[in-house]
N, C-alpha and C positions, 0 to 999 in steps of 0.2 A: 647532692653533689654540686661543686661550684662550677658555673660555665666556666669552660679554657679559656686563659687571657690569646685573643687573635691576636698574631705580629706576623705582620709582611715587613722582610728586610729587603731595603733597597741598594744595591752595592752595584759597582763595577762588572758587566757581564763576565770581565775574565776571571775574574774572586767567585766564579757559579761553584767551583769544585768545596771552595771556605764556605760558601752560604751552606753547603749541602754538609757539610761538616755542623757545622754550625744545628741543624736542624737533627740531625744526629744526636748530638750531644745536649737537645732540649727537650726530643723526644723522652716520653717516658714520664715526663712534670705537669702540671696543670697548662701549660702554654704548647697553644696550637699553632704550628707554622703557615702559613697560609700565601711567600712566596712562591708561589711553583714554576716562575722562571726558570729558576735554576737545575729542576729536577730533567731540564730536557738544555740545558746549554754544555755542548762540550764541543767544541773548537771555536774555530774565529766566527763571528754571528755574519752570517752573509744572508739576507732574507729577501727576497723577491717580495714587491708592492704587498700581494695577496697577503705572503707569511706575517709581513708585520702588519698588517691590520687587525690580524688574527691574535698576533702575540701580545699589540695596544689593546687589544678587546680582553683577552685574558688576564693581563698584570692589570686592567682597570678592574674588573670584577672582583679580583684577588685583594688589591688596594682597599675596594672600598668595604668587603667583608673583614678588614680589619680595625682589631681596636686602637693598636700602636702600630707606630713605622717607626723601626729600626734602622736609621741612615749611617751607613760605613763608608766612609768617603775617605781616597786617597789619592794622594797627586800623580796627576797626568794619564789618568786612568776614568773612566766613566763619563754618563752625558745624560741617558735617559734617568740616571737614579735623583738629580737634581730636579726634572720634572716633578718626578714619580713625592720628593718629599712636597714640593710648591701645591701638587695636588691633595697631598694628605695635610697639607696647612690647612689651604682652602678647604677643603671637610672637614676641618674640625677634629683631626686626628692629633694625639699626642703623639709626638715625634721625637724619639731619644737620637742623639747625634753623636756618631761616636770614628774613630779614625783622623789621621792627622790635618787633613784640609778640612780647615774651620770657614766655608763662603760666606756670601752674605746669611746666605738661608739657614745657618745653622744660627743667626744673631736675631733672630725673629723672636716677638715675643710669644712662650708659651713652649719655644724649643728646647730640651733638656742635654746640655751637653756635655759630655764628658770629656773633657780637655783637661788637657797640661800634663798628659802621661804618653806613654807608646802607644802607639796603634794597638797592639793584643791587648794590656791592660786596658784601657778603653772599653774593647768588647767585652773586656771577663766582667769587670766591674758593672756592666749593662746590663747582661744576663746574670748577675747575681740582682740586682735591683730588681726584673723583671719577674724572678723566679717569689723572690717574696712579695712582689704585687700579684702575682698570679692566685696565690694563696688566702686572698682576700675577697667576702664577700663581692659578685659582681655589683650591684649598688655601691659598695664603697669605692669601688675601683673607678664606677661611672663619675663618680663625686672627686675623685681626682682628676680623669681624666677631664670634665668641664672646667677646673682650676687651668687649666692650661690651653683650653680651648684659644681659635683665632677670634681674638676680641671684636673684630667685623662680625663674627658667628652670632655672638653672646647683644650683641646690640639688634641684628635683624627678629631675635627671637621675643 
């Protein structure tokens, strides 16, 4: 059997109810969800020092068990999810980009974006692309995923 393709989506804390949708409607396929942000965000995110140390400590463990990061970005909405792709650049993760704010960080080389449609097209179009990488030898997956690797990566190796 073929290892699950791991995907941490990085979105907007208040889209937690869309991310949990989202993992819903992956469940079930060769692709493992692996943000579990979401699975405990439900109202406004108020965290005392301790909580978020605890929640950076979780979304980093989560991030970097991941193969791909799925970045859903839309205006005037999110903060930590721009970190969260900056960190899966710098490791080396493939990073699909999808939703209507296109920042800098989705212009990086190796980011795969899906522009020039709506926000939902965007994601459908994403997780269809994912759903047929998922289905592929883990070695040939890896051999994609280093095609897109952060070119600083591929030079210190």
């Amino acid at each position: 059997m073929n290892a699950p393709l791991r995907i941490y989506i990085a979105a907007p804390y208040c889209d937690a109810k869309r991310v949990r949708e989202l993992h819903a409607r992956i469940r079930g396929t060769e692709i493992e969800c692996c943000s579990g942000w979401a699975d405990g965000a439900f109202g406004p995110e108020r965290l005392d020092e301790e909580a978020a140390r605890l929640a950076l400590l979780a979304n980093d463990i989560n991030l970097a068990s991941a193969d791909l990061v799925l970045v859903i970005a839309r205006y005037a909405v999110g903060g930590e999810m721009f970190a969260e792709a900056r960190a899966a650049w710098d490791a080396g993760k493939m990073i699909v980009w999808c939703g209507e704010r296109q920042t800098l960080g989705a212009f990086r080389r190796g980011v795969v974006r899906c522009a020039g449609m709506s926000h939902e097209a965007s994601i459908d179009i994403a997780i269809s692309v994912l759903r047929v990488l998922s289905t592929w030898p883990a070695a040939d997956r890896a051999g994609v995923f280093a095609t897109f690797q952060n070119p600083q990566l591929k030079a210190a190796s």
